[in-house]
N, C-alpha and C positions, 0 to 999 in steps of 0.2 A: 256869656257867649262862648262858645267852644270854637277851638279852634285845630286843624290839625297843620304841623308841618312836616314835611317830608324830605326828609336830602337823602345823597347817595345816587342819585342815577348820574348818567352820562354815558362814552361811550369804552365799550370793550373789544377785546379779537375773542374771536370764537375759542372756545375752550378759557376763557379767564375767568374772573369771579369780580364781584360786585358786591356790595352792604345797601341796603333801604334803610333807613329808620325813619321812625312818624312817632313824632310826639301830642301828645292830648293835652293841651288847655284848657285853662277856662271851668266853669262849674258842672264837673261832674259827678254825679251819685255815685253812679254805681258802674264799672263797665263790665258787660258782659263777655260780649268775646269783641274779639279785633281780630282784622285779617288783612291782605290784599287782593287787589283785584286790577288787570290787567286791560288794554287795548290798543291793537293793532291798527295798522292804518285800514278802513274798508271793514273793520270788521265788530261785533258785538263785546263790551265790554263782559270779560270773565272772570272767575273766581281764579286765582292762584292755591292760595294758601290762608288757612283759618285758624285762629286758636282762642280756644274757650276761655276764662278768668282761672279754673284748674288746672291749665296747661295741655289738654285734650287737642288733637291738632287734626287736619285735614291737609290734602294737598290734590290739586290739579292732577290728572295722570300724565300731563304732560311734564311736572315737574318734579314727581316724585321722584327720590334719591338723589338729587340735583341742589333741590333748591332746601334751605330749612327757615321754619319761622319761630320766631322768639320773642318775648314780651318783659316786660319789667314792671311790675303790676306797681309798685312804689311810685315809679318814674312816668306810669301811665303812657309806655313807650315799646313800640311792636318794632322787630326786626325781619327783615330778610333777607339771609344770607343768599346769594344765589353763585354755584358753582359749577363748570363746564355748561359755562352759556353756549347756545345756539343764535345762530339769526335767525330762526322763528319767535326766538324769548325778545324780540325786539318791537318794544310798544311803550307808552305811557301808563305807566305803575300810580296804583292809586288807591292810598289807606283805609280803612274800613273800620269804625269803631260803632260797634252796637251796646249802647245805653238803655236799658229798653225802658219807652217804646221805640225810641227815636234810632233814627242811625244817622252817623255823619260821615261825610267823606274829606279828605282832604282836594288839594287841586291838583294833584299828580305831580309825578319827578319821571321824564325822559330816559330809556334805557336803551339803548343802540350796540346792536351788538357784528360786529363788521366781521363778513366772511373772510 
């Protein structure tokens, strides 16, 4: 059974920084890419930030030059570094690992980010 866990949220002031990490348990073959993914109170979970098994990366426009994502293919463990937060970066963060076919998610880590 796979498992993800995820620490690192809580709360910040605006302009601070914060660390996610999500580690992968459990039997996995192969991971594809890993990312995170984001929601707001009221609103649609979104994609943050993505990166492939080669290190190929993607990012939200909201959080490009802000936020970075990083993995440790060893460790089966994705990072997100997120710097000069906003109070709109304020949501329940929540890992994303693609095995293909399957994807898992973890159960989220709180990110509060106070004006």
């Amino acid at each position: 059974q796979v498992q993800l866990v995820e620490s690192g949220g809580g709360l910040v002031q605006a302009g601070g920084s914060l660390r996610l990490s999500c580690e992968a348990s459990g039997i996995i073959f192969r991971i594809n890419a890993m990312g995170w993914y984001r929601q707001a109170p009221g609103k649609q979970r979104e994609v943050v930030a993505t990166i492939t098994r080669g290190g190929t990366t993607n990012y939200a426009d909201s959080v490009e030059g802000r936020f970075t994502i990083s993995r440790d293919n060893a460790k089966n463990t994705v990072y997100l570094q997120m710097n000069s937060q906003k109070p709109e970066d304020t949501a329940v963060y929540y890992c994303n690992v693609f095995s293909a076919p399957v994807s898992f998610w973890g159960k989220g880590t709180l990110v509060t980010v106070s004006s």
